[in-house]
C-alpha positions in Angstrom: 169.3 -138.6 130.9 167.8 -140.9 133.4 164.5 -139.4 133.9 163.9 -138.8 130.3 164.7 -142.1 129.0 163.2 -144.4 131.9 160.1 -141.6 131.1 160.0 -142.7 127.6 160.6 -146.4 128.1 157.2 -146.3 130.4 155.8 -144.3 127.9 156.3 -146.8 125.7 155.5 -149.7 127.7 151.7 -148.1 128.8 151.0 -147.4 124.8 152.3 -150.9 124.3 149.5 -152.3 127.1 146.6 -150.2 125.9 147.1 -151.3 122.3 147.1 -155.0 123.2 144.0 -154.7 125.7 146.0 -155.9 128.9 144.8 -154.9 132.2 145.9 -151.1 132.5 145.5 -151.1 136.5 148.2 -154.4 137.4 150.7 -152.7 134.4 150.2 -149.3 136.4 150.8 -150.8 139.9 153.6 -152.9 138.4 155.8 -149.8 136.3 155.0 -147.5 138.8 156.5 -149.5 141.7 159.5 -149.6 139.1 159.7 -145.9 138.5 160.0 -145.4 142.0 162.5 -148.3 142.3 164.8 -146.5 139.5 164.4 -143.0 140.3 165.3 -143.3 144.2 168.0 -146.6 143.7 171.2 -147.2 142.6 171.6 -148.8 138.9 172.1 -152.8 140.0 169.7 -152.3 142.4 167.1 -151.2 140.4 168.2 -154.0 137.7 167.5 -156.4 140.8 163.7 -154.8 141.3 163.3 -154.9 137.7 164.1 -158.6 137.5 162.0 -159.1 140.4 159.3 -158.4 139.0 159.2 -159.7 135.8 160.4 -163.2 137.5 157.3 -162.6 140.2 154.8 -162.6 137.3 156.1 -165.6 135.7 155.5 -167.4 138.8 152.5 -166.3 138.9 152.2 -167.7 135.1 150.7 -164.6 134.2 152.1 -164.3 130.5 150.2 -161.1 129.5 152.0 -159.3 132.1 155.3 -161.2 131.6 155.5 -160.2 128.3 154.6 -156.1 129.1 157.2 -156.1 132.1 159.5 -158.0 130.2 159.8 -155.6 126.8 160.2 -152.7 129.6 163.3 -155.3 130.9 164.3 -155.1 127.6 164.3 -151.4 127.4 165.8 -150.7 131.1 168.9 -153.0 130.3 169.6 -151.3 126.9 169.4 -147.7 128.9 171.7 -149.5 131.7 174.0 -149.9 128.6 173.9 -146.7 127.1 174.6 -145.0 130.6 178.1 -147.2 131.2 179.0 -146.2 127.8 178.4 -142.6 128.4 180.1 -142.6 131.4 183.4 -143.9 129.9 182.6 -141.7 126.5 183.0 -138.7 129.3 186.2 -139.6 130.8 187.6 -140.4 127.7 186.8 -137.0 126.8 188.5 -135.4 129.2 191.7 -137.3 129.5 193.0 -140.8 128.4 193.8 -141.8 132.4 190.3 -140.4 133.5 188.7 -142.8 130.3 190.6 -145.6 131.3 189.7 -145.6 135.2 185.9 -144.7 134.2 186.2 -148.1 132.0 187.4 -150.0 134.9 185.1 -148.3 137.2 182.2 -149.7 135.3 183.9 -153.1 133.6 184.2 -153.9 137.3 181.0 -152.8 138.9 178.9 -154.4 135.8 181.5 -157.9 136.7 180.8 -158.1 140.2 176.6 -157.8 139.4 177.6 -160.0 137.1 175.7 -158.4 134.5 177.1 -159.4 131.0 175.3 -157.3 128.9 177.5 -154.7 130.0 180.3 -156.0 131.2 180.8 -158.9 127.8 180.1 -156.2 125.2 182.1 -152.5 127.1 185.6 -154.1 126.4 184.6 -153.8 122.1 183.5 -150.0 122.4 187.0 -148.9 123.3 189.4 -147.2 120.9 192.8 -148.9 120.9 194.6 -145.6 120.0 192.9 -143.9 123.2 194.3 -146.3 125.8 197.1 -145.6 127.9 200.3 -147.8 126.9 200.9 -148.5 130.2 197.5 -150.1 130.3 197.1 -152.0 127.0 198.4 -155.4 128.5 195.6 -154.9 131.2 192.9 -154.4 128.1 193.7 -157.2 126.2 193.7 -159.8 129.1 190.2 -158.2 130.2 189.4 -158.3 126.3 191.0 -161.9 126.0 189.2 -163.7 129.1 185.7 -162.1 129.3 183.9 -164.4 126.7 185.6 -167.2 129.3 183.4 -165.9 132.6 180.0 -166.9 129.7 181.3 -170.1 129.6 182.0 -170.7 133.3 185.6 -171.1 132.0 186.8 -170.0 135.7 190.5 -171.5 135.7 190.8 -168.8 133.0 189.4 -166.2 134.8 191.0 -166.6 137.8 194.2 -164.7 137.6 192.2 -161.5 135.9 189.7 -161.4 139.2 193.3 -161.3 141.3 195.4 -158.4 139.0 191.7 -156.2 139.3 191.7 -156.8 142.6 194.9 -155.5 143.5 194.0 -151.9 141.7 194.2 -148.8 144.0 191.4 -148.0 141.7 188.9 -150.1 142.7 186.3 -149.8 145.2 186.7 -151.8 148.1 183.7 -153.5 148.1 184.4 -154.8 144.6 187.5 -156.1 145.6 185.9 -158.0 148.3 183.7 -159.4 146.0 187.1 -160.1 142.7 188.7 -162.4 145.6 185.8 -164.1 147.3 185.2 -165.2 143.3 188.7 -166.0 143.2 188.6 -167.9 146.6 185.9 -169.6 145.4 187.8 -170.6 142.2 190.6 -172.2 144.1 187.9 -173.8 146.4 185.3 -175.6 143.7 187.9 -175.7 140.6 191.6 -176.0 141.9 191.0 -178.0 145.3 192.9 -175.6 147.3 191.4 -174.7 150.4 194.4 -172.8 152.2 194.3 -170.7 149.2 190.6 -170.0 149.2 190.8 -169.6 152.9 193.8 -167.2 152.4 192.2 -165.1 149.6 188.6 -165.1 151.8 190.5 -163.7 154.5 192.0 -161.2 152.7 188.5 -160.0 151.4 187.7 -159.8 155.1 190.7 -157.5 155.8 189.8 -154.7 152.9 186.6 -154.1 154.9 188.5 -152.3 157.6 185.9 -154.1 160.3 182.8 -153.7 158.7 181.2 -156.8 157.8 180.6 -158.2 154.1 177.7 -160.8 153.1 179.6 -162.5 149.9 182.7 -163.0 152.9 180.8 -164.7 155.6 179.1 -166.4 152.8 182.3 -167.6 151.3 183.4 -169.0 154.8 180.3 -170.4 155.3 181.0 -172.7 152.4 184.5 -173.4 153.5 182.6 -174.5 156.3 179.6 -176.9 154.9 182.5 -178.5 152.5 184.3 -179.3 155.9 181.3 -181.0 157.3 180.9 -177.9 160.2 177.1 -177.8 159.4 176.6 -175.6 162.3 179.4 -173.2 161.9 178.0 -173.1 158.1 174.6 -172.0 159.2 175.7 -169.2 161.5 177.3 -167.8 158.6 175.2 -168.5 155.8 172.4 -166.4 158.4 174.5 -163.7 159.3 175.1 -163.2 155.5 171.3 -163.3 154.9 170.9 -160.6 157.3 173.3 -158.3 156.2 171.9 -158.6 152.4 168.8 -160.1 152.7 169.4 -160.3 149.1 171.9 -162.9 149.3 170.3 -165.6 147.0 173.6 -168.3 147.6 173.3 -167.8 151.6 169.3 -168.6 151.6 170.0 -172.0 149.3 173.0 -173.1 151.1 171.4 -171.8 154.8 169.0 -174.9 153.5 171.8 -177.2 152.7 173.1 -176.6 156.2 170.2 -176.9 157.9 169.2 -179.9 156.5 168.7 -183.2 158.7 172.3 -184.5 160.3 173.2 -187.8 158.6 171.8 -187.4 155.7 173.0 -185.9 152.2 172.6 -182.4 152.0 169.6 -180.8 149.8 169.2 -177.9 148.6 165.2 -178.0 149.1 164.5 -176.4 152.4 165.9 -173.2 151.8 164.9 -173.4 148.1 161.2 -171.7 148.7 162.3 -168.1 150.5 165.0 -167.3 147.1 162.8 -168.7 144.9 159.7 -165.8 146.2 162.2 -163.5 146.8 164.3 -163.3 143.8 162.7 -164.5 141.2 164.0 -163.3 137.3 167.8 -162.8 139.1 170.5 -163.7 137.0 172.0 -166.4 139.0 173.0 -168.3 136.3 175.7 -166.1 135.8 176.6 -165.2 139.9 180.1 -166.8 140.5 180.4 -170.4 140.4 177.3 -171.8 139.2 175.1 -172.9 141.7 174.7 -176.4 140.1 178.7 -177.0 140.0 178.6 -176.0 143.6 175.9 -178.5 145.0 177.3 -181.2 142.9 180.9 -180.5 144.3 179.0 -180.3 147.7 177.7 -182.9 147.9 180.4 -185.1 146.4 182.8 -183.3 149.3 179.9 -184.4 152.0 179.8 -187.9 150.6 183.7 -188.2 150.8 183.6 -186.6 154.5 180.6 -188.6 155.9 182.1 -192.2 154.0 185.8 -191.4 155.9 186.2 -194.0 159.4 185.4 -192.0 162.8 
């Protein structure tokens, strides 16, 4: 199913090209570096190469190209779509337990890439009749406070990134990522930083010793909204390097690193995310990144205006 559709969609996409005269050599190098990217990677990481690219030509203000690489966006996040729903069609098939675990698998997966167009519209494709009782409760909370993760409603969220993190189901990196979102909740939203600290902690534990980007991130801004700039920055880098795509540890690796004494900006370290991942859908990563600099900063101010 893979190969033929993403065949097809780049079918479609060259024919598309050649009838509206763009230049057929940048659209080859372009979807052939993304045929490559798809076939050999994972699903959210070729989304991430995908958006990449078509954010790299916008840049670049190239709208010709933009709007070629863009329609094969298009078609890559409907077949991204199509293969969740199949995979959850499948277990369904086979048993009501192994349909509702495939469902979490990929609710959960598609909600920690925060990628809504899977994970806002799977909840609606499920059959009522075909979940386990034991699980409706579960189905209508994830039904009943999805639409609120959209609207960066997080107090409402919170409690539902806590019950799926506590699922023997779930992978364990997911879970690392449900309670840093959770600490981070409790951090920007509820004030509560033994809480976030607790719950950051925690995601350090379910690694079993291996170290996790979005954790030393997370206490890397438990660190910067404390005032511990340098303490920050080790962490902020040491997340960088263990997923160089990290977009929140580059822009807050330039909020630490920015001159002592003064308020914090986001502009030096706004450059290297911008090149590197342009077209990502950080709008809807976690706690906006807006709310966070604001609350920041506001934090900073407080800090820096208390007496020695």
């Amino acid at each position: 199913m893979k190969k033929e559709y993403i065949s097809r969609a780049l079918a479609d996409t060259y024919y598309q090209a050649a009838v509206e005269g763009r230049d057929m050599r940048r659209v080859a190098d372009q979807l052939e570096n993304l045929r490559a990217s798809i076939v050999e990677k994972s699903l959210y990481q070729a989304w991430r190469d995908v958006d990449k690219a078509v954010g790299q030509v916008l840049l670049q203000a190239n709208e010709e190209l933009f709007a070629i690489l863009d329609s094969f966006r298009q078609a890559f996040v409907s077949w991204a779509y199509e293969l969740a729903m199949a995979q959850v069609r499948e277990g369904f098939r086979e048993s009501p337990a192994k349909g509702w675990n495939a469902f979490l698998e990929v609710y959960v997966e598609a909600l920690v890439h925060w990628r809504y167009q899977i994970y806002t519209e799977l909840p609606k494709e499920l059959d009522l009749e075909k979940i386990p009782e034991a699980q409706l409760a579960l189905y209508l909370k994830i039904s009943e406070k999805t639409p609120f993760i959209l609207e960066a409603r997080w107090e409402q969220v919170y409690d539902l990134f806590l019950e799926l993190a506590a699922l023997d189901q779930i992978e364990p990196d997911h879970k690392v990522n449900l309670l840093c979102s959770a600490g981070q909740i409790d951090l920007y939203f509820f004030s509560d930083t033994p809480k976030a600290l607790e719950l950051f902690e925690q995601a350090r534990k379910i690694g079993n010793g291996k170290e996790h980007s979005r954790v030393e991130q997370s206490f890397g801004e438990l660190h910067l909204l404390d005032w511990q700039l340098d303490e920050a920055r080790n962490c902020f880098q040491k997340a960088s390097m263990l997923d160089p795509q990290n977009e929140f540890a580059l822009l807050f690796m330039g909020t630490a690193t920015a001159k002592k004494g003064a308020i914090p900006s986001p502009k030096p370290g706004m450059e290297t995310p911008k090149a590197c991942f342009p077209g990502a859908p950080m709008s809807c990563r976690g706690i906006s990144d807006c709310t966070r600099s604001a609350i920041i900063s506001k934090r900073m101010i407080q800090k820096r205006s208390k007496p020695m």
